[in-house]
OpenMM code with the backbone's topology and positions (N, CA, C; nanometers):
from openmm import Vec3, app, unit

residues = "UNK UNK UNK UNK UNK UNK UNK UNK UNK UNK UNK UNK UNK UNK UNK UNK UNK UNK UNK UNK UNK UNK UNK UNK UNK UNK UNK UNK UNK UNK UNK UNK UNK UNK UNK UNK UNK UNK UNK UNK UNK UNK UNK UNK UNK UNK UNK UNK UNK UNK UNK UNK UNK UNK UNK UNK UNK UNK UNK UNK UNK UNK UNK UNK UNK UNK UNK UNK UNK UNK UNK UNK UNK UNK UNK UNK UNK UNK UNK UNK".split()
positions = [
    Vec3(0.4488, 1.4422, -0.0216),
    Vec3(0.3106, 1.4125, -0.0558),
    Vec3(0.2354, 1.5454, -0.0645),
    Vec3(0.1914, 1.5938, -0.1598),
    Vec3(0.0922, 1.6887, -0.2087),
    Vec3(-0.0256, 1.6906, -0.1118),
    Vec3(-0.1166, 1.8079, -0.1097),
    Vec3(-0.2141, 1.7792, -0.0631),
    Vec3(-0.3339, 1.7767, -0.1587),
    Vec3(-0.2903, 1.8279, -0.2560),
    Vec3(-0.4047, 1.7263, -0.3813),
    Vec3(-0.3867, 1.5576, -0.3769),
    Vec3(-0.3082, 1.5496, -0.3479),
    Vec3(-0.3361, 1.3932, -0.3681),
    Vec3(-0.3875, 1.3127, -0.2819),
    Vec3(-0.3577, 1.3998, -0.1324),
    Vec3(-0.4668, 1.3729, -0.0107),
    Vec3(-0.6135, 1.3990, -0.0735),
    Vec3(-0.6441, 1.5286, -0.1194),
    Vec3(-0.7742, 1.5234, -0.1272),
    Vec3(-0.8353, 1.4460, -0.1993),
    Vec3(-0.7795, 1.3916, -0.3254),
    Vec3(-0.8179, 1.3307, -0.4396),
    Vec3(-0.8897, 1.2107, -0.3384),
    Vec3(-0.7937, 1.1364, -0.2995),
    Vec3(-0.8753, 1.0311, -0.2004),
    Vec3(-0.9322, 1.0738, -0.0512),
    Vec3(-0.9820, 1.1745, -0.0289),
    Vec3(-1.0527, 1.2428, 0.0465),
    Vec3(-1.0208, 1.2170, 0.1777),
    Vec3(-0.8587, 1.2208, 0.1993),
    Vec3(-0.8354, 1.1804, 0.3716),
    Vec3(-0.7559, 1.3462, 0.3405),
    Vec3(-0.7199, 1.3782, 0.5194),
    Vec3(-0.6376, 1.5132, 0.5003),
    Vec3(-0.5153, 1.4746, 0.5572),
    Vec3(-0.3916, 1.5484, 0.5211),
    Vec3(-0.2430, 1.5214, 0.5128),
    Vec3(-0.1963, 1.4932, 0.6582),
    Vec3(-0.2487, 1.5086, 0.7564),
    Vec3(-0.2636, 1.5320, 0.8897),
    Vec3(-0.3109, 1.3410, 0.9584),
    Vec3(-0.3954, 1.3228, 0.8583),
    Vec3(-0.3908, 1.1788, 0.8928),
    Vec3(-0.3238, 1.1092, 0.9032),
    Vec3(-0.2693, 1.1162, 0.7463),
    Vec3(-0.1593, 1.0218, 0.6866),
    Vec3(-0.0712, 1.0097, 0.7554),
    Vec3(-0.0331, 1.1383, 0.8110),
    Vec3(0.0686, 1.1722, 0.8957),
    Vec3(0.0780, 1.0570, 1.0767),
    Vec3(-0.0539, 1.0911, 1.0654),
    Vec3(-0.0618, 0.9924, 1.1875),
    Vec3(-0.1037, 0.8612, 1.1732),
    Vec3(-0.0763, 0.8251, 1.1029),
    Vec3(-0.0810, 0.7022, 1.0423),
    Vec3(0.0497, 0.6313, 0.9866),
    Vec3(0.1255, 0.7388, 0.9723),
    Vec3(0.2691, 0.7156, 0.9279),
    Vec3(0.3666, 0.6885, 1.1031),
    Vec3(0.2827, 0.7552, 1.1524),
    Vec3(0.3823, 0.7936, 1.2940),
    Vec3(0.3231, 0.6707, 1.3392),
    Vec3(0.2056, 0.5832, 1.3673),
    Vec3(0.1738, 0.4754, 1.4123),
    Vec3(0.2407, 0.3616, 1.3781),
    Vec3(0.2195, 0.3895, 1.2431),
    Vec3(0.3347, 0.2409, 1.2011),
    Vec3(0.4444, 0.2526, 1.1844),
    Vec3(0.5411, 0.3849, 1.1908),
    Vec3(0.6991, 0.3591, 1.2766),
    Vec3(0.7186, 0.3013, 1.4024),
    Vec3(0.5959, 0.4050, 1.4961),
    Vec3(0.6222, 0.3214, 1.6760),
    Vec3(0.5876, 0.1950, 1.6926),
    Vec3(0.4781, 0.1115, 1.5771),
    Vec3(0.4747, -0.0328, 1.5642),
    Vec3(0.6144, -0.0916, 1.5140),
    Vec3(0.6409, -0.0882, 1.4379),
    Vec3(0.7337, -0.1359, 1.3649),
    Vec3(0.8726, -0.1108, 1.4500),
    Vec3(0.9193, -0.0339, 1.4665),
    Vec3(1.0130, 0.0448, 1.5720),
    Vec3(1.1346, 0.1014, 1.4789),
    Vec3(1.1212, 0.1621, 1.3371),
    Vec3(1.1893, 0.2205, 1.2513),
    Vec3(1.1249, 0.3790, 1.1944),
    Vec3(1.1931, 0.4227, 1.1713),
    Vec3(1.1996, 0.5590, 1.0825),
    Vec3(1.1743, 0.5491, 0.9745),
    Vec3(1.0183, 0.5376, 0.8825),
    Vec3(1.0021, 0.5244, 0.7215),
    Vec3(1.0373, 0.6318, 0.6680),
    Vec3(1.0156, 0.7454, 0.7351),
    Vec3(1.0197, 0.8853, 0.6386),
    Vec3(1.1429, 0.9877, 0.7105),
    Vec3(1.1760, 1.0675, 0.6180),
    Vec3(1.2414, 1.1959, 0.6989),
    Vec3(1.0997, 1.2844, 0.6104),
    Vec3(1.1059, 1.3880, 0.7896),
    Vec3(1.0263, 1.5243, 0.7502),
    Vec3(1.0896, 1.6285, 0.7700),
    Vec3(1.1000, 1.7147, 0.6729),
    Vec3(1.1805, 1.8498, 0.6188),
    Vec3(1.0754, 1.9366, 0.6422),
    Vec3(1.0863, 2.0980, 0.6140),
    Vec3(0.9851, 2.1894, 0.5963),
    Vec3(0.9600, 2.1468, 0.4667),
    Vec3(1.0125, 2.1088, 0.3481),
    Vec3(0.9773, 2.0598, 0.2098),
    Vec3(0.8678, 1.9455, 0.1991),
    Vec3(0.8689, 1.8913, 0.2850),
    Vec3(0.7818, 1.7522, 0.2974),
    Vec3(0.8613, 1.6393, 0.3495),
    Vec3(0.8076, 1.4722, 0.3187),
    Vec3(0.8590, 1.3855, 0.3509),
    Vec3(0.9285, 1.3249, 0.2114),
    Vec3(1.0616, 1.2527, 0.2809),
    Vec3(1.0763, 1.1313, 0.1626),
    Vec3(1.1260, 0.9997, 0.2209),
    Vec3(1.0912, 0.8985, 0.1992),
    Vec3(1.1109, 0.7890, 0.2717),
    Vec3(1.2482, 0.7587, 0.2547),
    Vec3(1.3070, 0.6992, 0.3821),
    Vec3(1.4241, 0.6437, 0.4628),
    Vec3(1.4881, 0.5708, 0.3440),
    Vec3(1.6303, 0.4956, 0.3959),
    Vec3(1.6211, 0.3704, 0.2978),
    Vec3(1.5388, 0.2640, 0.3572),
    Vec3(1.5073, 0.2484, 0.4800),
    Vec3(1.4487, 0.1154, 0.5401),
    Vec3(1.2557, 0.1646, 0.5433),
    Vec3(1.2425, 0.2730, 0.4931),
    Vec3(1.1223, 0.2885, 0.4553),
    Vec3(1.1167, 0.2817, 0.2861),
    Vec3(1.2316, 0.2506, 0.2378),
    Vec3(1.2030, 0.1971, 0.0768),
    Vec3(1.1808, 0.0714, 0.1104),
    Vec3(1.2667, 0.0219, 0.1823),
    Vec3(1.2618, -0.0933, 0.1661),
    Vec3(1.0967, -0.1916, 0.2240),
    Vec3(1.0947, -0.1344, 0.2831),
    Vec3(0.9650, -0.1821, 0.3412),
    Vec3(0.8609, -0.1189, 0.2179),
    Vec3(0.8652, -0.0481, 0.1689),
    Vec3(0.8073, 0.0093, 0.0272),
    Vec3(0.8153, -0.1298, -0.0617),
    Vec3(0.8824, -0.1223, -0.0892),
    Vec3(0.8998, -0.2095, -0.1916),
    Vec3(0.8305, -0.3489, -0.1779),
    Vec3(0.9269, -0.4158, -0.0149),
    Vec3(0.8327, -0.5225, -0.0063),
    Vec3(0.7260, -0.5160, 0.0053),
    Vec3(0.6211, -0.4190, 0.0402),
    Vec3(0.4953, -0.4437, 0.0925),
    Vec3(0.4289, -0.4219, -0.0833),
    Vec3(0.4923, -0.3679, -0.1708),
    Vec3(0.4295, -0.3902, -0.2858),
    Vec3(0.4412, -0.4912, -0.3772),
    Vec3(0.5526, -0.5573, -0.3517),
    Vec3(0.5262, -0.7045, -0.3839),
    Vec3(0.3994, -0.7936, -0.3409),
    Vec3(0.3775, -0.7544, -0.1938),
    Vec3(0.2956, -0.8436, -0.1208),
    Vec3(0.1390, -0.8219, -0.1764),
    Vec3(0.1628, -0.7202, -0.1903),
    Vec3(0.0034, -0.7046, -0.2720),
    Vec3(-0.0538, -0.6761, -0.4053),
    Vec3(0.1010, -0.7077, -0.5269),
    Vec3(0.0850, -0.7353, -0.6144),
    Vec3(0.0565, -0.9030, -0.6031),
    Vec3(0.1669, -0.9564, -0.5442),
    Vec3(0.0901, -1.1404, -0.5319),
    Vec3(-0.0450, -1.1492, -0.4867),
    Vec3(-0.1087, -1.0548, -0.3706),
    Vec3(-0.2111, -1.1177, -0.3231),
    Vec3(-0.3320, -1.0624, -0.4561),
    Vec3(-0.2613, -0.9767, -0.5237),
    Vec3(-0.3787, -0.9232, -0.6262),
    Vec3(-0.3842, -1.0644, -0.7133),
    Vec3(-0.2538, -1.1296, -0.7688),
    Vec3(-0.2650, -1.2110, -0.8677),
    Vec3(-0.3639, -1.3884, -0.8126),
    Vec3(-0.3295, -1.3488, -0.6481),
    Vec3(-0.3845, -1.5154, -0.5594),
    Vec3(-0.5062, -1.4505, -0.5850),
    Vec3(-0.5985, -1.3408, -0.6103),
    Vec3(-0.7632, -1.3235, -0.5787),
    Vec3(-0.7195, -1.3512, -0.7302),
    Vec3(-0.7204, -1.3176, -0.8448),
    Vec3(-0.7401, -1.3736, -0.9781),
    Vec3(-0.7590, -1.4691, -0.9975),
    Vec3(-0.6538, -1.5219, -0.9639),
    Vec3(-0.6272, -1.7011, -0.9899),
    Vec3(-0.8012, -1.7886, -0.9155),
    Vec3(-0.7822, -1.6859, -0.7375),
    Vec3(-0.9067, -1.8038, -0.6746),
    Vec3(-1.0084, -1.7758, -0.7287),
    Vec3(-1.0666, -1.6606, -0.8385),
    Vec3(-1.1564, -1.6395, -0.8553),
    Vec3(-1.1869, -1.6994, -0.9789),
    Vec3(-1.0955, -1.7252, -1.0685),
    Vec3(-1.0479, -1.7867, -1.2118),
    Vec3(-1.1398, -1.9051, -1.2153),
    Vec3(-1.0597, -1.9479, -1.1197),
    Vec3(-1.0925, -2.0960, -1.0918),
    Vec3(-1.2462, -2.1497, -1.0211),
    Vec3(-1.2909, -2.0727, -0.9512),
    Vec3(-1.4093, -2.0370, -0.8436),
    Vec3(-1.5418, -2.0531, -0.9613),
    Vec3(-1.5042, -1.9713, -1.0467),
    Vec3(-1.5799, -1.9341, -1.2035),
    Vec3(-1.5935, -2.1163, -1.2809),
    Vec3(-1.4689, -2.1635, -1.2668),
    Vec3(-1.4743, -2.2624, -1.3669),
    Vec3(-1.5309, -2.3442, -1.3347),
    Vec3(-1.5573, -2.3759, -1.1696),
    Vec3(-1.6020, -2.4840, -1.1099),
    Vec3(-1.7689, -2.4380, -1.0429),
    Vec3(-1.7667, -2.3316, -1.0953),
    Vec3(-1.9263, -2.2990, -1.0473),
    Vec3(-2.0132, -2.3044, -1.2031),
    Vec3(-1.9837, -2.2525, -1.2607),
    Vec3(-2.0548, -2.2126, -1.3769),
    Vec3(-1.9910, -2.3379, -1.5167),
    Vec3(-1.8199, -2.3947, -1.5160),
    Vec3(-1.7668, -2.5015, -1.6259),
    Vec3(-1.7784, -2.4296, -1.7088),
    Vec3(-1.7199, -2.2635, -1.7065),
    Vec3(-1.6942, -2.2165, -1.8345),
    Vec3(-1.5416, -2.1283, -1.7965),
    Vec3(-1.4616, -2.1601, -1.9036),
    Vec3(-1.3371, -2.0848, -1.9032),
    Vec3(-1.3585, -1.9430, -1.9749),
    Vec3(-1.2603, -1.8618, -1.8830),
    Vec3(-1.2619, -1.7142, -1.9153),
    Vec3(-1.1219, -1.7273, -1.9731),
    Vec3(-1.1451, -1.6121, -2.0880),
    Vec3(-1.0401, -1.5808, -2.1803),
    Vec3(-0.9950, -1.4510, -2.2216),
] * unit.nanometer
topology = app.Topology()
chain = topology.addChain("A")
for resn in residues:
    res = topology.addResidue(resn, chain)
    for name in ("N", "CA", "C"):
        topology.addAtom(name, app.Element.getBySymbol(name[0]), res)
């Protein structure tokens, strides 16, 4: 992870970091290896990658849908 890309979203690399270390000792796994090069995630930190981006690609598509619908039954006009 760059530290432009920390700044871009205005947290510093130092956070992340402890934020990364919180939710291994929750979880009780190893997401990342850290090198002097940086980090790259585990396989069981892909994997948890992966699923957790499923999970919030569905929950993106469940706020569409409730809002879709929220629209049709407040206002009786379909969006297109």
């Amino acid at each position: 992870m760059k530290s432009t890309k920390t700044q871009k979203m205005y947290i510093t690399l130092i956070s992340v970091m402890k934020q990364i270390n919180a939710l291994e000792e929750h979880l009780y796994i190893k997401l990342v290896n850290r090198t002097h090069r940086g980090i790259k995630l585990t396989v069981q930190g892909q994997k948890n990658y992966d699923e957790a981006k499923i999970l919030i690609e569905n929950s993106r598509e469940n706020i569409f849908y409730d809002s879709y619908w929220f629209f049709i039954f407040k206002f009786g006009k379909r969006i297109y």
